[in-house]
C-alpha positions in Angstrom: 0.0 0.0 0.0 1.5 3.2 -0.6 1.2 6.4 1.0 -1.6 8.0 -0.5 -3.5 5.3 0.5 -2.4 5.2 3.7 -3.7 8.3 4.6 -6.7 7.9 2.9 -7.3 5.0 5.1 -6.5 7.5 8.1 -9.2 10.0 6.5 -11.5 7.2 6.2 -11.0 6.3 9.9 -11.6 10.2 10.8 -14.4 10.4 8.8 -16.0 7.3 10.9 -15.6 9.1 13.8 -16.9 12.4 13.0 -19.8 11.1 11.9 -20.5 9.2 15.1 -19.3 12.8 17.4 -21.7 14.6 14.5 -24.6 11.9 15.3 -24.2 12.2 19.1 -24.4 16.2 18.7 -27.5 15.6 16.9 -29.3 13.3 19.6 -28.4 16.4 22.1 -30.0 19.0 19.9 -33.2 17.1 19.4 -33.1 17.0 22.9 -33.0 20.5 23.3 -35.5 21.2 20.5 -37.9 19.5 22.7 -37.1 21.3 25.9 -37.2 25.1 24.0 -40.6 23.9 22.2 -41.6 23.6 26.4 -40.3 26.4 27.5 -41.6 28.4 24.6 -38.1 29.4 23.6 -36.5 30.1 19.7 -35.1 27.8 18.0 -31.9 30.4 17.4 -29.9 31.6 19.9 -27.6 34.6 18.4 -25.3 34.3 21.5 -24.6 30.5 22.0 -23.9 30.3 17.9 -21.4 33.1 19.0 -19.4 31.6 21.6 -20.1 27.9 19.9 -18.0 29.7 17.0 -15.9 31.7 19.5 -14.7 27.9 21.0 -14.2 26.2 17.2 -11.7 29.4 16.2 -10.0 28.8 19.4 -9.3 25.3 18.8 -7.4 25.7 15.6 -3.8 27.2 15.3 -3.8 29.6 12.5 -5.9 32.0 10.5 -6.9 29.3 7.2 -7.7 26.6 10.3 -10.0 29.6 11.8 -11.6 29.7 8.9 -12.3 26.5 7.9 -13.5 25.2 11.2 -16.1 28.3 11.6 -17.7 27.3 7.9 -17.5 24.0 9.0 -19.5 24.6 12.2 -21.7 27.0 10.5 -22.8 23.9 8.4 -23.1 21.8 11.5 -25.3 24.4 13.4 -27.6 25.4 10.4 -28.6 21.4 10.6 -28.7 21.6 13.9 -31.5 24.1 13.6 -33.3 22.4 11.5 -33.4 19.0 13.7 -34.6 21.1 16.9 -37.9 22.6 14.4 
């Protein structure tokens, strides 16, 4: 096997667990979908998107890793959104 697939296999293994972290997120927000639908609250929250993509920049070491992770995570919370309706 050479190296290119190598790490493909390593990207393949990432992928796997993403999907399982992004899956368990999703559980969570259904569960607080159900418990703003009770307490009458909005689906959006303008500050916790903030300081959810406030944490994500942190985590990444330079300016193009900022970036990415934020449009990632913008993704991840406008399906979020959508699985708390």
């Amino acid at each position: 096997m050479n190296k290119l697939d190598v790490l493909r296999k390593d990207i393949d293994l990432l992928d796997k667990e993403i999907c399982e972290l992004l899956l368990n997120r999703f559980a969570v927000v259904k569960e607080i979908g159900e418990v703003k639908k009770k307490e009458g609250l909005p689906v959006t929250n303008a500050g916790r998107e903030a300081l959810v993509l406030e944490k994500v920049r942190a985590a990444a070491v330079n300016a193009e890793e900022k970036d990415a992770l934020e449009s990632v995570y913008r993704a991840v919370i406008a399906a979020s959104k959508k699985l708390e309706e």
